[in-house]
N, C-alpha and C positions, 0 to 999 in steps of 0.2 A: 856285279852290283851287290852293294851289302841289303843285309835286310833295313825294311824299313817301317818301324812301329812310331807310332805317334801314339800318347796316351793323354787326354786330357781331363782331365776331373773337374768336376763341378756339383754343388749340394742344390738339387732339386725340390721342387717341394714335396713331390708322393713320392718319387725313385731313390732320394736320398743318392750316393753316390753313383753317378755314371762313370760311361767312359766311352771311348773310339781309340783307333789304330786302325792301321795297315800289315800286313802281315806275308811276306815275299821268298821267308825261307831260306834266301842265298844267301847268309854267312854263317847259318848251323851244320852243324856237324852230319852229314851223310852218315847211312847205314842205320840210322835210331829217328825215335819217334821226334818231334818235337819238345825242348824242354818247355814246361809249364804248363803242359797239355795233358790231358787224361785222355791217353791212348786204349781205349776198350772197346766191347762191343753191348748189346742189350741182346741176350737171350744168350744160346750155347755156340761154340765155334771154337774159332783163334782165329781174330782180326791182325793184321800186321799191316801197323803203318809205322813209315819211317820218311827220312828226305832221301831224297836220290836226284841225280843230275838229270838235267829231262832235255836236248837242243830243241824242243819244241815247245819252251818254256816262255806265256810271255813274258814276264821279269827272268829270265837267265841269272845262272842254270840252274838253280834247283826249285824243288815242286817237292810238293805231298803226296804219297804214294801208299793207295791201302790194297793190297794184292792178296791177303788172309782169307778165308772164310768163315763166316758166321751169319748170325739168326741177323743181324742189323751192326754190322762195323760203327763204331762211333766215335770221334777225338774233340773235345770242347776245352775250351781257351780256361784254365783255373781262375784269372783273375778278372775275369769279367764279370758283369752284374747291369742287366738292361731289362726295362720293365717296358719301356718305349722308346724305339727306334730302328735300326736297318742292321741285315749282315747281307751280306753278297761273296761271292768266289765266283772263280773262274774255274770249271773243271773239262777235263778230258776223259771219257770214258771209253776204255780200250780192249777190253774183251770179258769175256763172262757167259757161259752158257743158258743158264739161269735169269742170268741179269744182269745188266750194264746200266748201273743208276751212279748217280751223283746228287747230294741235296746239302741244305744246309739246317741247323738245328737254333735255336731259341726259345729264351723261358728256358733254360734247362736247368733240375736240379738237381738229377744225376742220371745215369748209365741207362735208368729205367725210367725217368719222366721228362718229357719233352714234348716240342712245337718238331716240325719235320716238312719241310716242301725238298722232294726230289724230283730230277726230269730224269727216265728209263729209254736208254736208246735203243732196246731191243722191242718195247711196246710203243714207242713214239708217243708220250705223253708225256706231263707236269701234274703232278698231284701234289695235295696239302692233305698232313696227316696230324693226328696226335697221340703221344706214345704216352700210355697211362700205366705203371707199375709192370711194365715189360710188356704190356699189347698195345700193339700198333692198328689204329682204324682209319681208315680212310675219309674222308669227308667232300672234297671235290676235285674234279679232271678238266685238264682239259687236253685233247688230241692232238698234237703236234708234231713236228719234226724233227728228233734227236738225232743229230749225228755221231756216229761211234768212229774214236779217232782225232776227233775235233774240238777243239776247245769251246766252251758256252757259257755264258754267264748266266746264273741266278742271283736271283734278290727278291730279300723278302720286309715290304717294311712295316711295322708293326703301332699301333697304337690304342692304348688301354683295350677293347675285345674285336678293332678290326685288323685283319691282314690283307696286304696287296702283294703277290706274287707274280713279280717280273720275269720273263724268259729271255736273254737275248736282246732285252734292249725294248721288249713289246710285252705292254699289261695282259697278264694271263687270266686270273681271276681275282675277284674278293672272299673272303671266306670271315665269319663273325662267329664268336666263341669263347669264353666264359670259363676254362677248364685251370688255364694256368694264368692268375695274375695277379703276382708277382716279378719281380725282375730276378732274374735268374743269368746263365752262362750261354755263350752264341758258340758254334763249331760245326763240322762237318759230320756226311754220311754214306756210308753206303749198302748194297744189301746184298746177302748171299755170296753166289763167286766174283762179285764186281771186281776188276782189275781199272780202279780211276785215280787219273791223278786231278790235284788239285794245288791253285796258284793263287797270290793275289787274294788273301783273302782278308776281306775289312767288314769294318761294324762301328757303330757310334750311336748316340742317344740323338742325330739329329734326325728326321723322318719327313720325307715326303705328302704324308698326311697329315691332314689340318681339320681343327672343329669346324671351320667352316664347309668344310666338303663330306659331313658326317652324313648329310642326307642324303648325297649322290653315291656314297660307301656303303650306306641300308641299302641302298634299290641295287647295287651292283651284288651283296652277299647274299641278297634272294634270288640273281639267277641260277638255274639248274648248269652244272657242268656237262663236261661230254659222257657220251654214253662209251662202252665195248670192253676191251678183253686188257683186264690189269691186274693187279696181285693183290685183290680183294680177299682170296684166300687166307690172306695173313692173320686176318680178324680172328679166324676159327682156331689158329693155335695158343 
């Protein structure tokens, strides 16, 4: 199956240029990062992502593979620019002492500033964070059941300062915020020894969210997430 990018442009009124795609990996070149992508990470390491053949691939055979270690792995799409709308992947997280996280990035506008929902199959949660000039803080959880070894879908969709963060096909939380907005570049993440791959990955300026459902998005970003044991820690470095 070749890859399959879709690109559509359109002049907005506040985002000025959007766009969407689809993004599947299987007709680039194995053993290197993605072209057109900014393969790095945010803090100190050596992140390594490349494509590799995965037969547990669901678009076959290749997949995104960050197996490196660093403070926060990070790869975002150069040509993109989304102020309001969706990114989503599909990832596999496969080993990692540390941590076995997968998430996806938005708003970004570079290496050190970003939007950040990952789900950690070692702590069994989804959290929404935001990465301000290289620190990363948490903002809200919720406890669930990551499988390591398995493929999972995230999506995150985005409109002017609310976010809805999907797990799997089921609404995780709201989370409301003010930090980056602007449109910015959408891409993946991972943290520490994460060994995950990543598939199927799409974005476009259309979104799930609607002004008319702004009031039901206030009352959802006031609930409290879950409580327990996550990598809160991050904040203090």
């Amino acid at each position: 199956m070749k890859t399959s990018v879709t690109i559509a442009l359109m002049t907005g009124l506040t985002t000025g240029i959007t766009n969407a795609g689809t993004v599947n990996f299987d007709d680039l070149k194995t053993g290197a990062p993605p072209p057109g992508w900014t393969a790095t990470q945010t803090g100190t390491g050596q992140a390594k992502w490349e494509i590799v053949a995965d037969d547990s691939a669901p678009s076959k055979p290749n997949v995104l593979k960050q197996s490196g270690e660093a403070t926060y792995p990070v790869c975002f799409k150069d040509d993109t620019s989304l102020k309001d709308g969706f990114v989503e992947v599909k990832f596999k997280p496969i080993s990692g002492k540390e941590d076995q996280a997968g998430g996806v990035v938005w708003r970004c506008k570079d290496k050190d500033n970003y939007y950040i929902s990952r789900a950690n199959a070692l702590e069994n949660n989804v959290t929404i964070y935001h990465t301000v000039n290289g620190k990363r803080s948490e903002k809200k959880r919720i406890n669930t059941k990551v499988t390591s070894n398995r493929w999972h879908t995230l999506r995150v969709d985005f409109k002017d300062n609310y976010f809805v963060v999907t797990f799997d096909g089921k609404r995780a939380f709201v989370w409301k915020d003010d930090t980056f907005k602007d449109a910015g570049k959408v891409g993946v993440w991972t943290k520490a020894d994460s060994t995950t791959l990543f598939d199927d990955f799409s974005y476009g300026s259309e979104t799930k969210l609607s002004a008319a459902g702004a009031d039901q998005l206030e009352k959802e970003s006031r609930k409290k997430g879950s409580r327990g044991e996550g990598d809160e820690d991050d904040d203090k470095k």
